[in-house]
RODO-2510 file (C-alpha; in nm, 4 decimals, decimal comma):
residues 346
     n   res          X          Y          Z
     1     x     0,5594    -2,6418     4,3732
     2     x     0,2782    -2,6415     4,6635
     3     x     0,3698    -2,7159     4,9682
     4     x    -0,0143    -2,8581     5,0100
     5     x     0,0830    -3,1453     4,6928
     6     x     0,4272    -3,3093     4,7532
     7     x     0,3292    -3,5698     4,4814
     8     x     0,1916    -3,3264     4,1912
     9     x     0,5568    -3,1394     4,2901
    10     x     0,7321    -3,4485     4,1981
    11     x     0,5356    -3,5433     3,8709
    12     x     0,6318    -3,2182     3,7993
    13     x     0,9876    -3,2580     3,8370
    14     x     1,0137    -3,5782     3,6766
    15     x     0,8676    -3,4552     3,3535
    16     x     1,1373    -3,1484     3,3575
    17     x     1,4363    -3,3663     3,4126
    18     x     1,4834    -3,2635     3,7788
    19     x     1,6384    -3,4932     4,0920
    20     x     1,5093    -3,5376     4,4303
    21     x     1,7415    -3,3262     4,5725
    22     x     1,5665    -3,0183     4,3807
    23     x     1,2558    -3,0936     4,5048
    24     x     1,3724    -3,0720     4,8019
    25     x     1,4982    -2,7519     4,7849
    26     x     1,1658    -2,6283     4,6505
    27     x     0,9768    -2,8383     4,9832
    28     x     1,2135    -2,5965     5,1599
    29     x     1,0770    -2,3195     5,0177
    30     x     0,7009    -2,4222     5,0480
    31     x     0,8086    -2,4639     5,4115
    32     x     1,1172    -2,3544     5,5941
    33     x     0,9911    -2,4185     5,9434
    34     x     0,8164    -2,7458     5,8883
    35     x     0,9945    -3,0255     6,0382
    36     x     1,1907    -3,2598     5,8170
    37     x     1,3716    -3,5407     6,0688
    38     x     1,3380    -3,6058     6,4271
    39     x     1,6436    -3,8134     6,5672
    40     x     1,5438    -3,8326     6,9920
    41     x     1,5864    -3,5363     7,0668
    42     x     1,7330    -3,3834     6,7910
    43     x     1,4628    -3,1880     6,5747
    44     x     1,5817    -3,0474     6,1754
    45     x     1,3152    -2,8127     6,0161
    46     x     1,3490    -2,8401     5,6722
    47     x     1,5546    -2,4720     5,6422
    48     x     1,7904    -2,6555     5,9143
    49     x     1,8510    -2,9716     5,7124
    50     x     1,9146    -2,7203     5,3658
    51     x     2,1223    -2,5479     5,5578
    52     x     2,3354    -2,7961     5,7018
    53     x     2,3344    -3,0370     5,3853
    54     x     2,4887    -2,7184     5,1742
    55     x     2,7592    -2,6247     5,3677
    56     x     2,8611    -3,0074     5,3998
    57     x     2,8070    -3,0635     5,0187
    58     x     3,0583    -2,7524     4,9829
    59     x     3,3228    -2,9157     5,1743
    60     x     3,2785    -3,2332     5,0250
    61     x     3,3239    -3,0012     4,6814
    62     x     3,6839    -2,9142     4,8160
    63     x     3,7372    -3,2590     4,8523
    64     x     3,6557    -3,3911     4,4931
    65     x     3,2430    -3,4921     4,5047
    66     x     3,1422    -3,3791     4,1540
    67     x     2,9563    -3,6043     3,8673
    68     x     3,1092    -3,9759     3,8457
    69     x     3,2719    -3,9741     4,1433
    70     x     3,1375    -4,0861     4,4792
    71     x     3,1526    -4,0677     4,8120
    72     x     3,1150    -4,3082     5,1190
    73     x     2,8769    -4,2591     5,3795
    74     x     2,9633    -4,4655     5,7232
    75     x     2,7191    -4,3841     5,9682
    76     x     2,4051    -4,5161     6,1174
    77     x     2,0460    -4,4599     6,0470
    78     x     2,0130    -4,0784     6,1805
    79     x     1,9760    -3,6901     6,1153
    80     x     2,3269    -3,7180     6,0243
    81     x     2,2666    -3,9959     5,7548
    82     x     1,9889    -3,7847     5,6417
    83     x     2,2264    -3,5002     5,5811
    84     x     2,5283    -3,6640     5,4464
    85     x     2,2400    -3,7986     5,2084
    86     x     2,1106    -3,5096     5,1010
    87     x     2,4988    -3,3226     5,1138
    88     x     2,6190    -3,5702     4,8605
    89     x     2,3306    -3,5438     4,6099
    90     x     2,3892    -3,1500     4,6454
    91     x     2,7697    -3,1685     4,5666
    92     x     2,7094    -3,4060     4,2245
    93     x     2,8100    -3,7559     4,3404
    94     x     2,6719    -4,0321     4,3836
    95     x     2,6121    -4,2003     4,7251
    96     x     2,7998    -4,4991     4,8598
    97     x     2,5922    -4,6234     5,1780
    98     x     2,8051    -4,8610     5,4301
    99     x     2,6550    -5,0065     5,7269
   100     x     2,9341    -4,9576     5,9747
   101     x     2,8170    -5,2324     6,1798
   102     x     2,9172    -5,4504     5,9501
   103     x     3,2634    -5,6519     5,9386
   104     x     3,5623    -5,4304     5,8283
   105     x     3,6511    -5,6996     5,5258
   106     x     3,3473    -5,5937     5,3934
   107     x     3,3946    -5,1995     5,4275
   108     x     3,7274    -5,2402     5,3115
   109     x     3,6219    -5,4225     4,9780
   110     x     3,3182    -5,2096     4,9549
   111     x     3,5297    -4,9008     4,9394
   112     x     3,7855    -5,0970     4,6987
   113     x     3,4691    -5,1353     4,4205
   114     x     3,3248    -4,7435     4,4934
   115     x     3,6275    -4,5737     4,5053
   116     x     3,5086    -4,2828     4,6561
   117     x     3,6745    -3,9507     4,6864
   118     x     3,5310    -3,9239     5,0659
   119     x     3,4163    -4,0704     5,3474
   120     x     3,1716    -3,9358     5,5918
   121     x     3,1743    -4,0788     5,9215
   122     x     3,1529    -3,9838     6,2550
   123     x     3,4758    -3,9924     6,4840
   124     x     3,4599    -4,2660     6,6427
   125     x     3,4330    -4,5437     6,3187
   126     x     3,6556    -4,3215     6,0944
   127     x     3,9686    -4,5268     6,3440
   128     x     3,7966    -4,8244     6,1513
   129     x     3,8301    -4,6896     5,7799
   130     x     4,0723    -4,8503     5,5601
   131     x     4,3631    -4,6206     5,4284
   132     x     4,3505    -4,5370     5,1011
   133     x     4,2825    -4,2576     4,7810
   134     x     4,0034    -4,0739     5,0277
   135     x     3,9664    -3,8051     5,2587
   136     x     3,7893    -3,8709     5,6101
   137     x     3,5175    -3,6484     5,6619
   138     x     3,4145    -3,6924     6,0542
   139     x     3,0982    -3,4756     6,1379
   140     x     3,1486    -3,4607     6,4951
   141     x     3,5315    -3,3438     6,4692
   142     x     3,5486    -3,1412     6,1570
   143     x     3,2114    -2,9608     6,2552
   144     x     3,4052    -2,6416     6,2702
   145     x     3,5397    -2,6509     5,9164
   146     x     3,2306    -2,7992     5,7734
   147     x     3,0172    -2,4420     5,8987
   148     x     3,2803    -2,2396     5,7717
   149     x     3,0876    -2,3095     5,4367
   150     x     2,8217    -2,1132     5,2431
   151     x     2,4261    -2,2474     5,3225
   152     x     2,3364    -2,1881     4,9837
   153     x     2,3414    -2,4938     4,7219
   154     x     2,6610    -2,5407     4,5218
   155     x     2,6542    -2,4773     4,1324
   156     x     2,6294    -2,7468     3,8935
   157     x     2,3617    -3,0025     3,7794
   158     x     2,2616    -3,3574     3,7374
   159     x     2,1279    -3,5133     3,4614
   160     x     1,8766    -3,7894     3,5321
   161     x     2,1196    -4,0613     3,3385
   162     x     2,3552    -3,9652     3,6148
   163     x     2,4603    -4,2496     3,9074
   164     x     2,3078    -4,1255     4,2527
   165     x     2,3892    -4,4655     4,4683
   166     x     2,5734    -4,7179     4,4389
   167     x     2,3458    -4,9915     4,6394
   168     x     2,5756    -5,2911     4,7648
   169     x     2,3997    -5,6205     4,8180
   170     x     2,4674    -5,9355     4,9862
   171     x     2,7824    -6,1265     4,9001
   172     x     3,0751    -6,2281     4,9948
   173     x     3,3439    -5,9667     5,1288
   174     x     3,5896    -6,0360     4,8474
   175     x     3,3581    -5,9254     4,5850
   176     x     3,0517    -5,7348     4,6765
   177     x     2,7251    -5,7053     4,4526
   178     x     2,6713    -5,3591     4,3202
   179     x     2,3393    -5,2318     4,1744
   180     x     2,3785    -4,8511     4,0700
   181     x     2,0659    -4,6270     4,0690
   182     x     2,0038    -4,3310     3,8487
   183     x     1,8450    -4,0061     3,9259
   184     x     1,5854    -4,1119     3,7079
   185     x     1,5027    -4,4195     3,8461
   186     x     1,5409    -4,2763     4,1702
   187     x     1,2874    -4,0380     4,0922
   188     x     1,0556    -4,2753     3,9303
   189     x     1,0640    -4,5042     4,2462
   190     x     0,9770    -4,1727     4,4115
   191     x     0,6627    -4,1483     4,1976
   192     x     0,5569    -4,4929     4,2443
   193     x     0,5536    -4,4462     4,5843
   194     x     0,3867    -4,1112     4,5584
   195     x     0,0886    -4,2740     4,4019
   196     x     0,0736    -4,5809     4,5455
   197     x     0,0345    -4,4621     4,9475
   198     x    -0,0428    -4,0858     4,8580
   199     x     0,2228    -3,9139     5,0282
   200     x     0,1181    -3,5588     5,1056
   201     x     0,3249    -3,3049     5,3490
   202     x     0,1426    -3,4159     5,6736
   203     x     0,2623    -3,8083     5,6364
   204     x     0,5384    -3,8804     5,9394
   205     x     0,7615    -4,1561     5,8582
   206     x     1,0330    -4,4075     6,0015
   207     x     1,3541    -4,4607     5,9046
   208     x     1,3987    -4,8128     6,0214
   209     x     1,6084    -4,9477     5,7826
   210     x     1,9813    -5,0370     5,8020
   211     x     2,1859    -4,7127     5,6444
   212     x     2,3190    -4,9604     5,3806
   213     x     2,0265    -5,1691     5,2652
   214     x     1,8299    -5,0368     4,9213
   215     x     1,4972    -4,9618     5,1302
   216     x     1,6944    -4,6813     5,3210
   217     x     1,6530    -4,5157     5,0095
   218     x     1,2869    -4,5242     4,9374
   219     x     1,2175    -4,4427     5,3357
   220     x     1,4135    -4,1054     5,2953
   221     x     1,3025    -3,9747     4,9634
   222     x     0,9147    -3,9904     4,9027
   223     x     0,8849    -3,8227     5,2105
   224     x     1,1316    -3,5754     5,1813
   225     x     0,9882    -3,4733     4,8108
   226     x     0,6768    -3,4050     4,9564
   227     x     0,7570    -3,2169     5,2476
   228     x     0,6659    -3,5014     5,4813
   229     x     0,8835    -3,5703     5,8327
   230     x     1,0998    -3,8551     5,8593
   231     x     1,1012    -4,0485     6,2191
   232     x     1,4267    -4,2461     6,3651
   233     x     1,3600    -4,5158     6,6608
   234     x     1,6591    -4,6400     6,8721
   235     x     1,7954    -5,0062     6,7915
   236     x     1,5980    -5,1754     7,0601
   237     x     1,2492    -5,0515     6,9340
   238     x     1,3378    -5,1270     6,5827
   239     x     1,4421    -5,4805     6,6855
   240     x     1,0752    -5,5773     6,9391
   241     x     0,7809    -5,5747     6,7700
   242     x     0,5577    -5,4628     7,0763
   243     x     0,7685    -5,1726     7,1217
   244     x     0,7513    -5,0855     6,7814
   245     x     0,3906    -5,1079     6,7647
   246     x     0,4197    -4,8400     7,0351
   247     x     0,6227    -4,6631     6,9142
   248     x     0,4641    -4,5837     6,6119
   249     x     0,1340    -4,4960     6,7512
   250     x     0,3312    -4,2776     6,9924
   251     x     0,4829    -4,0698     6,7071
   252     x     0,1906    -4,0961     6,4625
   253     x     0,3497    -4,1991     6,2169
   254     x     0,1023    -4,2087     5,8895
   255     x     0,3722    -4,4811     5,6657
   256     x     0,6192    -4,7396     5,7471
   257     x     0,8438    -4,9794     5,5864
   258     x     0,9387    -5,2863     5,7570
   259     x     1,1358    -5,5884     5,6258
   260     x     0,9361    -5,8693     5,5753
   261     x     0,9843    -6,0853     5,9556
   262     x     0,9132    -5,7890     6,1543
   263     x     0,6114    -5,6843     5,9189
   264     x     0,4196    -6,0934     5,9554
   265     x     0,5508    -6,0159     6,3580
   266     x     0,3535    -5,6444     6,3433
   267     x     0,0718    -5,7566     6,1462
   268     x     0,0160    -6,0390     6,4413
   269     x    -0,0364    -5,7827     6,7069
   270     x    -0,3204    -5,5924     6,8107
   271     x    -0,3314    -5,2313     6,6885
   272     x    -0,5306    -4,9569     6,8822
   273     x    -0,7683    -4,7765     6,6562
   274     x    -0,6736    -4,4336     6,7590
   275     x    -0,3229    -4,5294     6,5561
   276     x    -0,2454    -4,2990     6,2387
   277     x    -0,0838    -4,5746     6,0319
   278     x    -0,2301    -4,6291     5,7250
   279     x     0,0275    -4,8139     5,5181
   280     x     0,3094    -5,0698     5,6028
   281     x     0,5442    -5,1508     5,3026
   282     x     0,7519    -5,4425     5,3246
   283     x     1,0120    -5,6016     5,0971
   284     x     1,3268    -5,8525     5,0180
   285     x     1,1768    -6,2044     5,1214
   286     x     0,7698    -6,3126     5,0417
   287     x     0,5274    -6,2653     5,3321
   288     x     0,5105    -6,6667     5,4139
   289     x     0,1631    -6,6985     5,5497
   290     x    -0,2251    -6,5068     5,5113
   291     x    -0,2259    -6,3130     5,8590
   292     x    -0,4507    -6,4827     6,1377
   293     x    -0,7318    -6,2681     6,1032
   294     x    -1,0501    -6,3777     5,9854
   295     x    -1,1182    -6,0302     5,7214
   296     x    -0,8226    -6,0392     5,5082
   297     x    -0,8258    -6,0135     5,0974
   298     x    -0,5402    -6,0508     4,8754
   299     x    -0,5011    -5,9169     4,5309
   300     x    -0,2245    -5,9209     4,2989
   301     x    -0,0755    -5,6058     4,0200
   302     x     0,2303    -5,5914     3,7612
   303     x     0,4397    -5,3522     3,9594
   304     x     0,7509    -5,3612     3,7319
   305     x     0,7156    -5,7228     3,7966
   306     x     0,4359    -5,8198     4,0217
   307     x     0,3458    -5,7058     4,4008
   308     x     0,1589    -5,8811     4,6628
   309     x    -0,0867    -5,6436     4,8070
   310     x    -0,2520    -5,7351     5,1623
   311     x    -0,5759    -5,5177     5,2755
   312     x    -0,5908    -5,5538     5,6506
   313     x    -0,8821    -5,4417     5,8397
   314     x    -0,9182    -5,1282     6,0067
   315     x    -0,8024    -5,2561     6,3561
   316     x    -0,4687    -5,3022     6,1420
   317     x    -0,2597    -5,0485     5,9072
   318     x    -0,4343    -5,0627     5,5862
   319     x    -0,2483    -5,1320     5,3421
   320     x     0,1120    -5,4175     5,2836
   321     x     0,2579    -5,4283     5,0169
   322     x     0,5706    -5,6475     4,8668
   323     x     0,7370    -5,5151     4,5614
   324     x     1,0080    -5,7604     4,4053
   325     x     1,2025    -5,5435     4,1334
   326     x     1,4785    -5,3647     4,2165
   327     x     1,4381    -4,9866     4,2041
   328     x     1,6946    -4,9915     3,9480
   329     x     1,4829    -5,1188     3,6821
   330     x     1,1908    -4,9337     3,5160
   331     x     0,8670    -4,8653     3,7274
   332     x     0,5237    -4,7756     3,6449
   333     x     0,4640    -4,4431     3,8309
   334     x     0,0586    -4,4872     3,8172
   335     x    -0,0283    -4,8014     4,0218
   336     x    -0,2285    -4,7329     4,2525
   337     x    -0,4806    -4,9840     4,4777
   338     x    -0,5216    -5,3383     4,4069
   339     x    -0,5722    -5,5452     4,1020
   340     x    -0,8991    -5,7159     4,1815
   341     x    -1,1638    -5,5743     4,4731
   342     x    -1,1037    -5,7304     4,8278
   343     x    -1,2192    -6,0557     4,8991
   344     x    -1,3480    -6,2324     5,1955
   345     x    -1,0358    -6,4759     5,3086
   346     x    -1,0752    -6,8212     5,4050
***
């Protein structure tokens, strides 16, 4: 696969049965010393992140990750999520995402539904884990052990019917909502994105989102399949929308997510037109109002059930979109632009 066509790569891959995490692999190829994530001040080229993803999907190997089992990842959004991501795919399971800010009656029943075979955590929130069938993987204390480990890619394969998360949604702590995501869906939601905002290796993206909500997924992996770099802001910038806004300018970034309040609370501001950002994706609750601007069109499209698409002018990012369906269900992979041709709005 070019490094030069992240997208092509992927259409590629999806027509040969492969995951995401093998296009990754070949990204790494196309481009060792390209950077993959930036965490403060914590940079991962993409050899770095291969590196350090193998050697922790090998120990999670010695610990039971294969096919149909899965493992729990505890940790916030950051390099590390990124490579106990990655690590999982790499070792055959499927991926069990936990926000550990969240209360420890809903861990604890999370875990009880997943049943993983490990957890990976950092040390101070694996004191917080519930004791039970799974071994505690702490990056920060079992570094040592973890390196010990070859760099190269464990044997074994996944087919696309395969379970790669296991997506828990709102509910109550006593029985959580599970949605479970193939490979193959993964990889069409992949696509979708692909061709809907054109991700090529030189996008720079954020990863905003909580480690445990379902866009976490789609901010990681069309960007990672094509060789782009993913971004992570601190909680405070994540949670202003001013400093946000700066932010992003600041680190160029090229395409953003952003859940629906902060998106209407971005799309308010003024945006400097030396900013990079082209397209802000948004999701989970219905934008509630046309921006104030005076140059906005809306169109609607069937995206595996319909999408509200908002063309901003080009003092704004270009491009929000709301897609309803979960990434679970089938997705057209070749939806690109609007429905109808901009309008003048009211």
């Amino acid at each position: 696969m070019s490094g030069s066509n992240g997208s092509n790569g992927a259409r590629s891959a999806a027509s040969t049965g492969r995951t995401v995490a093998e296009i990754v692999a070949a990204q790494v190829s196309a481009g060792r010393s390209r950077v993959a994530v930036v965490d403060g001040d914590r940079t991962l080229t993409y050899a770095a992140l291969e590196a350090r993803a193998n050697v922790l999907a090998h120990h999670l190997r010695r610990h039971g990750a294969e096919r149909d089992r899965t493992v729990a990842l505890v940790l916030p959004r950051s390099a590390d999520l990124v490579i106990a991501v990655l690590a999982t795919l790499r070792s055959g399971a499927a991926c069990v995402p936990v926000d550990p800010a969240v209360p420890v009656e809903r861990v604890a029943a999370t875990l009880a539904d997943a049943r993983p075979c490990a957890i990976v955590t950092r040390r101070g929130l694996a004191a917080r884990m519930p004791r039970g069938a799974w071994h505690v993987v702490a990056l920060d204390r079992d570094g040592a052990e973890i390196e010990r480990h070859p760099t190269s890619a464990p044997d074994g394969a996944c087919r696309p019917s395969d379970v790669v998360y296991l997506v828990y949604g709102p509910a109550s702590a006593s029985r959580p909502e599970r949605e479970d995501i193939t490979h193959a869906s993964l990889l069409k939601r992949v696509l979708w994105q692909h061709a809907t905002v054109h991700v090529t290796p030189g996008d720079r993206a954020p990863l905003m989102s909580s480690s445990a909500f379902d866009a976490v997924v789609w901010e990681i992996w069309p960007y990672l399949t094509a060789g782009a770099s993913l971004h992570v802001p601190d909680d405070v910038t994540c949670m202003d929308p001013e400093a946000l806004r700066d932010w992003l300018v600041a680190q160029d970034v090229t395409v953003a997510f952003a859940a629906t309040p902060m998106a209407e609370r971005l799309l308010a501001l003024p945006w400097p037109t030396a900013r990079r950002l082209r397209a802000l994706l948004t999701s989970a609750d219905p934008l509630s109002h046309r921006p104030a601007r005076a140059s906005f069109a809306l169109g609607w499209e069937p995206l595996a059930e319909r999408a509200q698409v908002v063309h901003v002018p080009r003092d704004h990012p270009s491009l929000v979109l709301r897609h309803v369906g979960p990434i679970a269900r089938p997705m057209a992979a070749d939806v690109v632009g609007a429905a109808e041709a901009p309008r003048s709005a009211a």
